[in-house]
N, C-alpha and C positions, 0 to 999 in steps of 0.2 A: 391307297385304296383303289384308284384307277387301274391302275395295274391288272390288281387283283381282280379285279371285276372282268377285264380282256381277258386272263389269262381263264377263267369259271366260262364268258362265254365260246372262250377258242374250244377248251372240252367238251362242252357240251354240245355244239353245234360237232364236233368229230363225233362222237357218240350218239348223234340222231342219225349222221350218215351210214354207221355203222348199222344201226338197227334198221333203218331204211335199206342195206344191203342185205341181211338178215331175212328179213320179210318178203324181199323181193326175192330171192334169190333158192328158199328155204319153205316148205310146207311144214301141216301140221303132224306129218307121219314122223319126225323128229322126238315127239314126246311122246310116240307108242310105248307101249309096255310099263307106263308109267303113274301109278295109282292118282288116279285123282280125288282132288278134295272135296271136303263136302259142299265149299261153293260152287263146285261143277254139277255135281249131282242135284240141286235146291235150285241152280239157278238164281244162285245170291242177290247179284247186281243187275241191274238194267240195261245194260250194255250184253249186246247181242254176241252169243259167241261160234265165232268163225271157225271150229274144228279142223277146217278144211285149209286154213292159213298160219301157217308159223306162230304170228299174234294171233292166239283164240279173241283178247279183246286188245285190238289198238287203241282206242282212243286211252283206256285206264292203262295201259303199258306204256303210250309215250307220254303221258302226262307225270312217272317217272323221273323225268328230266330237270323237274321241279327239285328236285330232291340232290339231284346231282350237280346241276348245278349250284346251289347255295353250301354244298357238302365244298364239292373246287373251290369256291371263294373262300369260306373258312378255311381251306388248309394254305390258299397260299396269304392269308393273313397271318396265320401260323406260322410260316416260312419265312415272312418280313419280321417279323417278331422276333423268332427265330435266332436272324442276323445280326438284331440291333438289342442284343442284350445289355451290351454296356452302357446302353442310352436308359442316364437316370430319371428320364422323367416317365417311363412308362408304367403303366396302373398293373395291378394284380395279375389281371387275367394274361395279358401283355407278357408276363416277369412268368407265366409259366405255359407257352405257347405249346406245351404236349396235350393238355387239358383241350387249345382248339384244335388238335391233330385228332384226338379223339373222337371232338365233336363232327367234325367235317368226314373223319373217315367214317363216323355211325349213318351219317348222312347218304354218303355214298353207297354203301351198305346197304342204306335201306331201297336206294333207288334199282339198284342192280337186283336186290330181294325181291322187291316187287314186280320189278319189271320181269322178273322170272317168272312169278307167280301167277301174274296177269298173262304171261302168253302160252302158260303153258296148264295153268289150273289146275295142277299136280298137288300132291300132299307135300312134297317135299319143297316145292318153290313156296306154299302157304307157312308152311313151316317157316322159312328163311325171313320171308316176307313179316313175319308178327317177333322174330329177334330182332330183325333190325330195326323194327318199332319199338321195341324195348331197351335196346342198345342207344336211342336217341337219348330219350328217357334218363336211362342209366347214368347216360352224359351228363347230362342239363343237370340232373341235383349233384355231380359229382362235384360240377362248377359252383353251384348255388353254394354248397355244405362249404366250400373250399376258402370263397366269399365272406361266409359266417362266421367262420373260425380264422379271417385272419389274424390275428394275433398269435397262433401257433407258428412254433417258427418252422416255417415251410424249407427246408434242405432239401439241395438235391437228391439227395436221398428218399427222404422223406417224396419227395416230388414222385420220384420213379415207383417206390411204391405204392403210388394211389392211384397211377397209371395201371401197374400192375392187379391194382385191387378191381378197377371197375373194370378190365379186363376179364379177371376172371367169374366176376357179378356176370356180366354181359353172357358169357359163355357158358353158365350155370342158370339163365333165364331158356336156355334152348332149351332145356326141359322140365325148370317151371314150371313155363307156359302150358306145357299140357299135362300140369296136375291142379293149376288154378287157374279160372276162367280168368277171360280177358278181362270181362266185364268187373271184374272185383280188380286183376292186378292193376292193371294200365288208371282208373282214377284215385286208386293209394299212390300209382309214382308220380302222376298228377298233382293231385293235392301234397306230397309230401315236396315237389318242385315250389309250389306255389307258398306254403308255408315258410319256406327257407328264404324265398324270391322277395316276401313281405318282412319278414325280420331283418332284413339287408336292405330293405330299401326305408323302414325307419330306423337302421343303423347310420344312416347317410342320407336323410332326403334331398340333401343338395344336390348332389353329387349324383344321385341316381335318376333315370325318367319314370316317371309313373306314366307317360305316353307309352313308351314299350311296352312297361309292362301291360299296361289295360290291355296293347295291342296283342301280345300274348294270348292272353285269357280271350279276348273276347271273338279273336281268327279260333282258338279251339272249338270255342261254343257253337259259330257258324258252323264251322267244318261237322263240327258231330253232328246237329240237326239234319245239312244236307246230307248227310251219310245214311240219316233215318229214313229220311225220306227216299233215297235213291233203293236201297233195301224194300220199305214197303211200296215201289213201284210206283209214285207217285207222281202225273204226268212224265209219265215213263216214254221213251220214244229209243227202242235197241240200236235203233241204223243211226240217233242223230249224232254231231261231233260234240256237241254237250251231253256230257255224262256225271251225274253226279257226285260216283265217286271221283272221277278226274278231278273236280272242286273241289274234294277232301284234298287229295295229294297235294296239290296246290295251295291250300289254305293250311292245311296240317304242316308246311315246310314253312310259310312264312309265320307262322305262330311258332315254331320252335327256331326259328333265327330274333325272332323278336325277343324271342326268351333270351340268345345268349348276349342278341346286341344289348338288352338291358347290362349286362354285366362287361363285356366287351368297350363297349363306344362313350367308357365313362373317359371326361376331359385327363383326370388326375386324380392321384392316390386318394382315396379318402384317409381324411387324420383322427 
């Protein structure tokens, strides 16, 4: 896991550098011609935005990073996994490391989404920005349901098309999403994560952390409040480096790493 954790922070520190060349380097006339969203037009968030600079909002742009990092570490968990297939002692999720390729690339996705979205305010980076929010999602109960039903016998086959299935879930939510509000989809995939999360965890109490999971649940809970609050402008300050949603980004990544370490960082197979 050392490794894996260099190898999450060597990317993401190249990727701040990147976007720090970005920024520097590059203005806001980049995203001319380019419809904006309606949290440009409302003035969504409290964070001040900069028209005039590449990043309309830096601080909710590099707070992104959040995101991409923990996306790199899961994939090169995924990659050690991967190698060590023939090692009998690894647990489920271990035995089918596409599941955290999945998860980590939704990750990544989401951070690259966002950070579009945030620097450019557009329709189309908001767009990108709420699949790859749903693409987490998608992930997380793909693991859960995967979890629940071990006892089916998982084939490589069988394997690859459950990849392929939330795949195409994930790429059939880009336009969902703008036939059913957020606000109804995202706590149905919510509560249908958390359902499955609970049935697997008195499938195994041993075996499983109910500290993860609380920790789960309870980083969402945060995350959503400050998100209300940052929305209804509450001790709002546009120029400061604390930005509320910045604290979503950040708090909504370690609530969905929490979620997968619950099923991930189990010692041994449960029997």
């Amino acid at each position: 896991m050392k490794k894996a954790l260099i190898q999450a922070s060597a990317y993401t520190a190249t990727l701040l550098l990147v976007y720090f060349l970005l920024d520097t380097f590059l203005d806001g006339s980049v995203w001319d011609g380019m419809v904006l969203s309606k949290s440009a037009l409302t003035g969504e968030y409290c964070e001040y935005n900069e028209v005039q600079r590449f990043f309309h909002q830096h601080i909710n742009t590099y707070s992104n990073l959040a995101y991409f990092f923990v996306g790199t570490f899961i994939c090169a968990l995924a990659w050690q996994d991967n190698m060590n297939q023939s090692d009998t002692t690894l647990n489920w999720l271990q035995k089918f490391p596409m599941l955290s390729f999945l998860m980590g690339g939704s990750f990544i996705y989401l951070s690259l989404g966002s950070s579009f979205f945030h620097a450019s305010l557009t329709w189309a980076g908001q767009h990108v920005d709420m699949n790859g929010t749903y693409s987490i999602s998608i992930s997380l109960l793909f693991i859960a349901v995967y979890h629940v039903f071990h006892e089916i016998s998982w084939s490589a086959t069988v394997k690859k098309a459950t990849i392929v299935a939330a795949l195409l879930v994930i790429v059939s939510f880009y336009e969902i999403h703008l036939l059913v509000s957020s606000g109804i989809l995202l706590p149905v995939m919510i509560l249908l994560i958390w359902i499955f999360t609970a049935i697997n965890y008195f499938q195994f109490r041993k075996e499983r952390s109910i500290i993860l999971a609380f920790l789960g649940l309870a980083l969402i809970v945060i995350a959503l409040q400050i998100r209300i609050l940052d929305v209804q402008k509450v001790d709002c300050d546009p120029h400061s480096v604390f930005q509320g949603h910045a604290f979503w980004h950040v708090l909504t990544a370690l609530s969905s790493f929490c979620s997968y370490a619950f099923f991930r960082f189990t010692s041994k197979n449960p029997r």
